[in-house]
N, C-alpha and C positions, 0 to 999 in steps of 0.2 A: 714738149708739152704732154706727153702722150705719157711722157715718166711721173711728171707731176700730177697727173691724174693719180695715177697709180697710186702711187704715198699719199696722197687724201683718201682716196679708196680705202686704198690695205690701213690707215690709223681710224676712218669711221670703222670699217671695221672688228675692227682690235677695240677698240676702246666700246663697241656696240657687244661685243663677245663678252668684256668684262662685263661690263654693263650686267648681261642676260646670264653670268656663271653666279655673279653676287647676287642680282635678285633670286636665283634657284636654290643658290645655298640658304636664303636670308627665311624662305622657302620651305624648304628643305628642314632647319633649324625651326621654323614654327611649326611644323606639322610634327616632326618630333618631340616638342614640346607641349602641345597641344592634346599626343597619344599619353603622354603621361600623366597630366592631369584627368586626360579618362580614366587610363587607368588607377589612379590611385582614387577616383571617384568610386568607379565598379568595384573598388576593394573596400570603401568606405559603406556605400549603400549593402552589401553582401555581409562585411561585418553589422549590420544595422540591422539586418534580416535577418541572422543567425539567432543575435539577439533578443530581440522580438520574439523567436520561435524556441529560444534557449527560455523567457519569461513566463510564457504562455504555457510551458512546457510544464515549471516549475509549479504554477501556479493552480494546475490540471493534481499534479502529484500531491502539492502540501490541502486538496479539496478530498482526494483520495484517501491520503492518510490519515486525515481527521477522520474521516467515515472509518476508515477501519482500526481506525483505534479507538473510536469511541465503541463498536460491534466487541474489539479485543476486551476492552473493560469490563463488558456486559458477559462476557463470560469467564472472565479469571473472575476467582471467588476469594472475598476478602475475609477479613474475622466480622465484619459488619454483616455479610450475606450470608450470614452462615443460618441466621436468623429467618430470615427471608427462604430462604432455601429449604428449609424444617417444614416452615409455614405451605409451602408448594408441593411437598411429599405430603403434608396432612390434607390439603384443599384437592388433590389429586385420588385419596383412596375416597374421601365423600363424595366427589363427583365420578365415581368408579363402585360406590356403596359397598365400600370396604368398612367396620370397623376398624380404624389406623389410630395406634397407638406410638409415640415415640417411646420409647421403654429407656432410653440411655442415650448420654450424647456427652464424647469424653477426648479429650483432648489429648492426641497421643504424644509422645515426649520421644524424638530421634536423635541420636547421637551427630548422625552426620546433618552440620549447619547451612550447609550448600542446598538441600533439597528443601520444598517446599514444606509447611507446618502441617498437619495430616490432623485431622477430626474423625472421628470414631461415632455413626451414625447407629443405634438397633430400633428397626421399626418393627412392632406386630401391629398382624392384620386380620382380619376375618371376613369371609365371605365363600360366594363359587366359583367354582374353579376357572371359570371364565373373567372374572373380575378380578381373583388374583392375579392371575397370568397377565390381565390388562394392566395392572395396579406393577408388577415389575416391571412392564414393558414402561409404562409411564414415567418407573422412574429412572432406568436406562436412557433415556429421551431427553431428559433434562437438560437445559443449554450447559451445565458446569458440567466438567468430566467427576464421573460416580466410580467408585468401583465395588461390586460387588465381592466382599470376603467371605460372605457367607449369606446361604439362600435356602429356608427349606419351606416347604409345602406341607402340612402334614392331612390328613381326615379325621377329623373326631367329631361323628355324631353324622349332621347334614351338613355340615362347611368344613372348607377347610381354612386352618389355620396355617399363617403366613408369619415366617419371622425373617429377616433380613438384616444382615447387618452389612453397612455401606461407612467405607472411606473414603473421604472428600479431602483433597489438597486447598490450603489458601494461605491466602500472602496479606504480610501484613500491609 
């Protein structure tokens, strides 16, 4: 009898081993499956945050580059401003109590097509030596790049007299 126990014993068991190896594998198999769906989760919310900070990012930049393209505008000089710009050099020697005369304003002609159109600016001016000197500076200052060709000072009488001749690039 004592053998017959036995082999009830030893097949509970055997059959109690299967039992607890299937449900560990079955186990086993859900927690590995379970890691995967986290993981492809934390790869979905991470792509979704990237995102998010990819948009925001974007949306920072095209806020930026309006502001600095509308500033770039404001100072590339067109054939429109060129008007505008005459206007700013004359409003500038009266509030500097210069007599400011535009004497010439002449449109240069360049062979090479690649570079910007060039304008040929001659101001006279009259006044003291401190108001000229202000009356250059002024228009050195100017938001559009100026370039002085020619600049001279002279004294005749109690003022001196101011001639200046300035080119200006602009685009059609």
């Amino acid at each position: 009898m004592n053998f017959n126990n036995s082999k009830l014993v030893l097949a509970v068991l055997v059959s109690t081993s299967i039992a607890l190896v299937a449900i560990l594998s079955i186990g086993i198999y859900s927690i590995h499956a379970n890691n995967n769906e986290t993981s492809r989760l934390l790869a979905l919310s991470s792509d979704a945050d990237e995102a998010k900070v990819r948009a925001q990012a974007t949306r920072l930049l095209r806020r930026d580059a309006a502001n600095n393209i509308e500033a770039f505008e404001k100072l590339i000089l067109s054939e429109e401003g060129i008007v505008s710009l005459i206007e700013m050099i004359e409003e500038a020697g009266q509030v500097l109590n210069i007599d400011t005369e535009v004497v010439s304003v002449n449109k240069v002609d360049q062979e090479n097509v690649n570079n910007p159109k060039l304008v040929e600016v001659v101001v006279e001016g009259r006044g003291s030596w401190a108001e000229a000197y202000a009356f250059l500076a002024a228009i050195e200052s100017l938001p559009q790049r100026v370039n002085f060709e020619e600049s001279s000072l002279s004294k005749e009488g109690g003022a001196w007299d101011l001639r200046a001749v300035l080119s200006l690039n602009y685009f059609d």
